[in-house]
N, C-alpha and C positions, 0 to 999 in steps of 0.2 A: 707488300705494302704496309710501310706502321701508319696505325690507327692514333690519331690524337690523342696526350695525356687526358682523361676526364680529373677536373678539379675535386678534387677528395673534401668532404666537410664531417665534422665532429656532430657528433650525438647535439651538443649544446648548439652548434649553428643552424641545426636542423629545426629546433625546436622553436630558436629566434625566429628564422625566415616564417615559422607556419605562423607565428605568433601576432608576426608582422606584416608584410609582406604589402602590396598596393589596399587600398581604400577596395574592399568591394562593391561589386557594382549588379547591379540588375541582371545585365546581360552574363556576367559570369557563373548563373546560376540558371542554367535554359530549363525547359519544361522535357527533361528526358523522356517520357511518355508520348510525345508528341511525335516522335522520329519515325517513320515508315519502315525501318526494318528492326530486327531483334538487337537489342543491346551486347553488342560482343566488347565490354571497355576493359583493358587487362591493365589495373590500378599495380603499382608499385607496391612493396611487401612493408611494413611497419612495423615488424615486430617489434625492436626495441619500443619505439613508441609507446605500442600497447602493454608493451610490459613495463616501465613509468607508470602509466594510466593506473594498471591493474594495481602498482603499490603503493600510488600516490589510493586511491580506493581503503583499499586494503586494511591500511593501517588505522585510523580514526574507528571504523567497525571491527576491527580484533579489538581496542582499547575501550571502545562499549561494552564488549561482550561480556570481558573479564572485569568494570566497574556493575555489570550488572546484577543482582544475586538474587530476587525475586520475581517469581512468575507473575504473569498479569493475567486479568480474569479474564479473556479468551485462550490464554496458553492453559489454563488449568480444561476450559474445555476441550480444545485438542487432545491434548494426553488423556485426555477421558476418552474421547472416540480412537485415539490410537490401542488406548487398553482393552476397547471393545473389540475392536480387529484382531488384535491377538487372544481373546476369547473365543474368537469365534462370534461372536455376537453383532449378526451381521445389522439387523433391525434398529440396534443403538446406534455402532459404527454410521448408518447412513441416517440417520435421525436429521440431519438438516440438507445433505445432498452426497453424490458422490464427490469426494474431496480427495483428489492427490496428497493433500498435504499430512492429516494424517498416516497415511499408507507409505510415508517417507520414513514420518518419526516411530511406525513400528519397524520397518524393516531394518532402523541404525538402529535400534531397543537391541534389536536380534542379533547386533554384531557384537554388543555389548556395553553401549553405551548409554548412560541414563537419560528419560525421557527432553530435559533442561539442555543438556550437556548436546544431545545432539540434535535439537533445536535450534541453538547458537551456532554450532557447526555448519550446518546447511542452512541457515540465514545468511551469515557472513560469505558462506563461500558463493550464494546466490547472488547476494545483492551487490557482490565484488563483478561476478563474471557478467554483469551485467553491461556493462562498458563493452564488450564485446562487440554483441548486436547493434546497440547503440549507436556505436561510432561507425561501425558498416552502412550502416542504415543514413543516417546523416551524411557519413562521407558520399553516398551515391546519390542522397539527393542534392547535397550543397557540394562542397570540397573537403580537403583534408583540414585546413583549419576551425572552419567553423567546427568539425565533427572534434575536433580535442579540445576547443573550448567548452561544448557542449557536455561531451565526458566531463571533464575539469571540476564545469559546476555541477553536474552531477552526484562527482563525489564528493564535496565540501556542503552537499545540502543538510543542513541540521536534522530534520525532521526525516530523510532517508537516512543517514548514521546512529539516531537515535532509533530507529524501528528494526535495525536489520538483525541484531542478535534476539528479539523477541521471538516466545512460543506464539508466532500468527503466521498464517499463510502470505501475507500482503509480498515480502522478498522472493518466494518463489512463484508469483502472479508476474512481480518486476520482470524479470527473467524472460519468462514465457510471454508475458507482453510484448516488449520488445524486440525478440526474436523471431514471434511472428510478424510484425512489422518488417523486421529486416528479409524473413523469407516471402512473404507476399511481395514486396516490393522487388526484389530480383525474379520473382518466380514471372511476374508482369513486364517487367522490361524486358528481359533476358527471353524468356516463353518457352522457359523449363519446364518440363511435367515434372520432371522429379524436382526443383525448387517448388513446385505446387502441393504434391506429396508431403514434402516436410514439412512444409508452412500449414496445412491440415493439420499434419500431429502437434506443432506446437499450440495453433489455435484451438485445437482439443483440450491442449494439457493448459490450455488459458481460461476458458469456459468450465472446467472441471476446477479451476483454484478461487476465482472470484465472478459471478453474473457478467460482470464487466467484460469477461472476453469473449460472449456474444457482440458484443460492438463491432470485433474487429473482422466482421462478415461484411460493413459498410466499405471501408477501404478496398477488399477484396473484389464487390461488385462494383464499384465507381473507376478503381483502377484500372478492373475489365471491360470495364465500358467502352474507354477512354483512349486506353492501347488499342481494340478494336478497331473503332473510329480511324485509327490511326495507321496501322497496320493496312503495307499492301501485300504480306507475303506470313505465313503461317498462322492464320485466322484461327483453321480446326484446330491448331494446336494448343491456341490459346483458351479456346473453348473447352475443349477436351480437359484442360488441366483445373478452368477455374470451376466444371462443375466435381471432376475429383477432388476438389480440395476439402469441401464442406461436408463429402459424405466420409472424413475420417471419425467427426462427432458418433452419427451414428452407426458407426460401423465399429466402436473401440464398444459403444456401450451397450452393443447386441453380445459382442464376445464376454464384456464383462457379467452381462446378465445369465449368460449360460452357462459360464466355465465358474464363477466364482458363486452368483447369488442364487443361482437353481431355481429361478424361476420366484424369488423372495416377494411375495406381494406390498407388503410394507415397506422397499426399496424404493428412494427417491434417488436417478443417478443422474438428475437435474435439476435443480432450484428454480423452480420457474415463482417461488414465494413473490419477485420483485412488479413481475409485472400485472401480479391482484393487484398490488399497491397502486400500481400507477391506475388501474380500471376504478377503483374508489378515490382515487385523486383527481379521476377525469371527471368522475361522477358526483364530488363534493363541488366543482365549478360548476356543472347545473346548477346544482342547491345552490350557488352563491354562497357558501359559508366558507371559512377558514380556519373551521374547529379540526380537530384533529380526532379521528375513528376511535370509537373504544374497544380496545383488542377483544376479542372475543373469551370471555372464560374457560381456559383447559381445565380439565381435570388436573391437578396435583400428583406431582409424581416423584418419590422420595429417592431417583436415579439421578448422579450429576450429566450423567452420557445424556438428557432427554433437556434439558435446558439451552435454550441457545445463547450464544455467548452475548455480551452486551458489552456496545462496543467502550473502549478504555478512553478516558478521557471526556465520557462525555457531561455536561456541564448539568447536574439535575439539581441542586440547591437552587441556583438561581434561577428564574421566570423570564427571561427576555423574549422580544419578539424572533419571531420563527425568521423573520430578515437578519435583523439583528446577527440572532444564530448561525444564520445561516454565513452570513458576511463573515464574522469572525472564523469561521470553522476554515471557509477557502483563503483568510489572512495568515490563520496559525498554518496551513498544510504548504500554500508558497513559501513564505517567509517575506519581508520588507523586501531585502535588498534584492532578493529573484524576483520578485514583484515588480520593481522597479527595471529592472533590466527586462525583464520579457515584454511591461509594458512600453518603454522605448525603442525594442527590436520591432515589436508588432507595429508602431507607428512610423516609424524608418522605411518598413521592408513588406508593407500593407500589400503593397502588388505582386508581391512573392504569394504569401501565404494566403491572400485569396484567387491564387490562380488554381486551375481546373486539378492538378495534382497533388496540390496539398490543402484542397479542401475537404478532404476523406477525413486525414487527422483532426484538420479542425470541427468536424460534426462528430469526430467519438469525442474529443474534449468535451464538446454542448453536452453530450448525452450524456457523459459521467456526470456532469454540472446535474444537469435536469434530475439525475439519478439521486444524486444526495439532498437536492429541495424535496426528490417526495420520500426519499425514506424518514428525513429530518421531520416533514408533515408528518410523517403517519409513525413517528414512536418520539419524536421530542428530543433527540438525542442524534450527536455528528461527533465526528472524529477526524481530527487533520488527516490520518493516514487516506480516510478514501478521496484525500487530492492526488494524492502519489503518483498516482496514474496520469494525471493533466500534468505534472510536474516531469514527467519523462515527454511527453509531446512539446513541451515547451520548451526544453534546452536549446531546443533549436533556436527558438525566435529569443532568449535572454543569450545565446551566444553572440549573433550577430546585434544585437543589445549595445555588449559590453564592447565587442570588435568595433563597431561604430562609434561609438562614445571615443575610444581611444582614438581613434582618425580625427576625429571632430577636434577634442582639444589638441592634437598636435597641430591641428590650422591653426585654431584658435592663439595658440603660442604662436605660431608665425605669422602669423597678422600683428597679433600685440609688438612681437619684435621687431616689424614693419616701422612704425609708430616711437619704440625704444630700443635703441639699435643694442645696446647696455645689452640688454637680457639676453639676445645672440652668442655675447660673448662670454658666457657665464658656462661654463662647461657641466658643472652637476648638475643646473636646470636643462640642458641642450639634452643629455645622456637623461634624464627622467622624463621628460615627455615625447620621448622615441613611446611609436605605439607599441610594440614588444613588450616594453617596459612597465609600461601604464596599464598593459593586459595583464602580466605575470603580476607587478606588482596589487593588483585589483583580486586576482585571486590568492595572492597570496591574503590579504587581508582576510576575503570572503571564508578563505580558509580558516584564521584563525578566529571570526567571530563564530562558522558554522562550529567548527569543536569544543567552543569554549559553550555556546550553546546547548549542544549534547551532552558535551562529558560533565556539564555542571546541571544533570538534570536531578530533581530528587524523587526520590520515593516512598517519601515517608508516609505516607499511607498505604501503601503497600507493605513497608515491612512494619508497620502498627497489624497489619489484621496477619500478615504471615507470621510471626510472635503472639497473637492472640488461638489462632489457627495451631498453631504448636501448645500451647499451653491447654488448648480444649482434650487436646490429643492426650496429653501426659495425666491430666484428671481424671478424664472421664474412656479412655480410651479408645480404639478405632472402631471405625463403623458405625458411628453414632449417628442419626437423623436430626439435620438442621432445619429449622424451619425458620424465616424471619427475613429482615429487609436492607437491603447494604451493600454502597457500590460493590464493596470488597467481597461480597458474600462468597464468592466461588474460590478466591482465595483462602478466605476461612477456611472453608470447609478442603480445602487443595491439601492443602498444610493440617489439617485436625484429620486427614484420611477421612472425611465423613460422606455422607449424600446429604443432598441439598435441595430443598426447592422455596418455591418464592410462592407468594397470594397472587392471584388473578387482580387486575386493575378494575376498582368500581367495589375489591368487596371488604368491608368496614366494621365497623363496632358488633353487632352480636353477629352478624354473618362470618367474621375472622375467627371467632371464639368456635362459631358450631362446626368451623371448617380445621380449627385446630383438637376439639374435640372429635372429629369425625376420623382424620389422619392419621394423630396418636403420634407427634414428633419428640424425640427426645430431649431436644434444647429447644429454644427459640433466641435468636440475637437480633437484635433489632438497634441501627446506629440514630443514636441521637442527630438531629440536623437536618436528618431528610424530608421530603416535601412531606410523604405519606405515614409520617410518625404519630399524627392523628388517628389515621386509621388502626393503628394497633393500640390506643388508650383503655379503650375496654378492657383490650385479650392482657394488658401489661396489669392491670387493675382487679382482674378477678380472673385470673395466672393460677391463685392459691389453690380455687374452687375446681381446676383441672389437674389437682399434682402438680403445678413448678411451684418452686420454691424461686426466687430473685438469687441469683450472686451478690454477695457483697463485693460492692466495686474495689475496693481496699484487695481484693483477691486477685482482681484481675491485672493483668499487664498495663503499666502507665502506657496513655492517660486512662483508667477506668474509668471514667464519665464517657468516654467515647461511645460506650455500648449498652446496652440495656442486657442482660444473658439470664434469660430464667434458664433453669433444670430440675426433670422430673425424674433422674437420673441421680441416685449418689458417686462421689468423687471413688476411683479409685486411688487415688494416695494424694 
């Protein structure tokens, strides 16, 4: 018996129809969680697709990486804790938690690649393979179109192609974020132990990159809830899996503590730093106030491995309100136009995304949000990247955003040509508001404003103090002790090979003097402009009475007014 020709269609028809295809609708996006038995759905294969995705990705962050050539002041901490790892120096190494990410950049050190060079490497290639999960993840919750719009904007987001080749963890959190999103979420429909298994290890290796991926233990119990409820047939199974899934945490960092740290008492192989914060944020709403905590004074410690990083970008010249701040900080990490599209998906497709299955996602969103008003409280200081994270939960809702928008105006043009029959017959408007069209042509744009975005970002402050930073190094030569105040400080000292430390908050005119008489630093740099350039008046003033001498600005690298740099130190050449 012959079997019917099946219609053959090209890569590019493939692409139209997902691009296009009928107006979605409610019901074509059911509550998969809801179904009574195990999700057994066998979805169509998409490689090429994904391989598109991954070069459509790809390319805008290789062309970051190679316009980028200065570290930023958490990359230079990194490669501090990666140095310490390969020291041996387990106490530095874990100075702020146990972190994957350095334990990446020693092990590509060890293959032989420089700290920068394979940092860029294993950004780019993280925050490429990122679409992966991604699009699995969306495709099983919505369909295959939304999940390649969702990718699409993904990878034309400014603010993700500018962070992906930096020395920071945030690209390999991407990764492991949304991967375990995509394994929880099959490990729950499906009622896999072993999709429960892996989804453990990545939400381990998510929790060990950023605080953030303890959130994704909400999805995990809500989704189990949910299926339960739902479920008339492998209950234990489901049980069984979601309580193995969370003891992959403590079960990777019992092994690490035995086989690696020997029992190190000094070893933090968890940041639980985040949720003091929040216990003194809870506890400043009693009081009624909205002042912000004063950090406690450390001791001074003239190691860069014992500094925690601070984050890049954040605004400390000026004084705005902590709203203000705080507004702006989740304007820069969306962007306008993802801003714009997710706010109109979300209002479109309101009864999707507060239905019972994708209300998970949306309370780790809040919680990130919540997460960045109290750190923003309690140090004064935000950074677009930690949106990043709400920016992967939301492609969803700025996909079908954008997919709706295009439906919309293609009525909208046949209504109007209802009314002007002219325009019907006009074939390059006909062919332009086909939704396909108006989709691809929408990202094309979004493409070319996110690149031109990124690739036109500058650094000129960064490579002022990595030139400064160099020039310290060639005078006075390596290993020198910095003491003083400046976004760039760690860059300085990154680039001058020195150590580094900063003054405790609150301590001022002869308290700064006694505490730099007490340390004994070899430099001090102090950047003109910053809030706290009063408090170093004194020590810049009676400098002489402790050994520095001033640089002459005329010596230092344009702009020399930039900096203040006493030395109690002669120049070697």
């Amino acid at each position: 018996m012959l079997r019917p020709a099946q219609p053959t269609t090209t890569f590019a028809t493939r692409v139209s129809d997902l691009l296009a295809g009928t107006p979605p609708r409610v019901s074509d996006f059911p509550n998969r969680l809801a179904v009574a038995q195990p999700e057994r759905r066998e979805l169509p294969r998409v490689g090429w697709l994904l391989l598109a995705i991954v070069i459509v990705t790809l390319i805008p962050r290789m062309l970051m990486a190679f316009r980028l050539a200065v570290i930023c002041s958490d990359g230079a901490y990194y490669v501090a804790l990666a140095e310490a790892l390969e020291r041996g120096d387990i106490s530095h190494a874990l100075n702020m938690q146990f972190n994957i990410f350095p334990v990446v950049l020693a092990a590509l050190h060890k293959l032989g690649l420089g700290y920068e060079v394979a940092a860029k490497v294993w950004g780019v290639t993280m925050s490429t393979l990122v679409v992966l999960p991604l699009f699995g993840w969306v495709r099983r919750q919505f369909d295959e179109r939304v999940a390649t719009v969702a990718c699409l904007l993904y990878a034309v987001h400014p603010e993700m192609i500018e962070w992906s080749p930096e020395v920071v963890r945030e690209p390999t959190f991407w990764f492991t974020f949304t991967l375990s999103l995509y394994l929880l979420w099959r490990a729950v429909a499906e009622v896999r132990i072993g999709w429960f298994l892996l989804a453990g290890l990545a939400v381990t290796a998510s929790a060990l990159t950023r605080f953030e991926g303890l959130f994704l233990l909400v999805p995990l119990v809500l989704w189990t809830g949910m299926r339960l409820l739902a479920l008339s047939e492998q209950r234990w199974k489901l049980v069984c899996g979601a309580i193995a899934c969370p003891l992959a945490l403590p079960a990777l960092l019992v092994v690490v503590n035995l086989l690696w740290l020997h029992h190190e008492s000094s070893a933090s192989l968890l940041r639980l730093e985040p949720l003091k914060r929040v216990e003194q944020w809870a506890k400043s709403l009693t009081r009624r106030t909205t002042a912000a905590p004063a950090v406690a004074a450390s001791t001074p410690t003239n190691t860069l491995e014992a500094i925690e990083p601070v984050p890049v970008g954040a605004k400390r010249k000026a004084k705005p309100t902590v709203f203000w701040t705080f507004a702006h900080t989740i304007e820069r990490g969306l962007t306008p136009f993802f801003g714009l599209l997710l706010l109109g998906g979300s209002l479109a497709w309101w009864r999707v995304f507060l239905r019972r299955d994708q209300l998970p996602s949306l309370i780790v969103g809040l919680l990130v949000v919540a997460g960045i008003w109290v750190h923003l409280w309690f140090t004064q200081q935000a950074s677009g990247r930690y949106v990043m994270s709400i920016v992967l939960l939301s492609t969803r809702g700025a996909a079908l955003g954008l997919i709706s928008l295009a439906h919309k105006t293609r009525l909208a043009f046949m209504a109007l040509g209802a009314y002007w029959p002219r325009l019907l017959r006009w074939q390059p408007l006909r062919v332009a508001t086909r939704p396909w069209v108006l989709v691809a042509s929408s990202l094309f744009i979004l493409s070319c404003f996110g690149w031109a975005d990124a690739l036109s970002t500058r650094y000129q402050s960064r490579e002022m103090s990595a030139e400064l930073g160099d020039w310290i190094r060639l005078r006075y030569g390596e290993r020198r002790v910095i003491f003083g105040l400046d976004e760039q400080l760690a860059i300085i000292s990154y680039y001058a090979q020195a150590y580094y430390w900063e003054p405790p908050r609150g301590v001022a005119g002869q308290a700064m003097v006694d505490l730099v008489n007490t340390n004994q630093p070899e430099l001090i740099v102090v950047a003109n402009g910053v809030p706290r350039i009063r408090d170093f008046t004194k020590l810049i003033e009676s400098g002489h009475t402790l050994g520095f001498q001033r640089v002459d600005p005329a010596l230092l690298p344009d702009p020399g007014d930039r900096v203040v740099v006493l030395s109690r130190v002669p120049m070697v050449r």
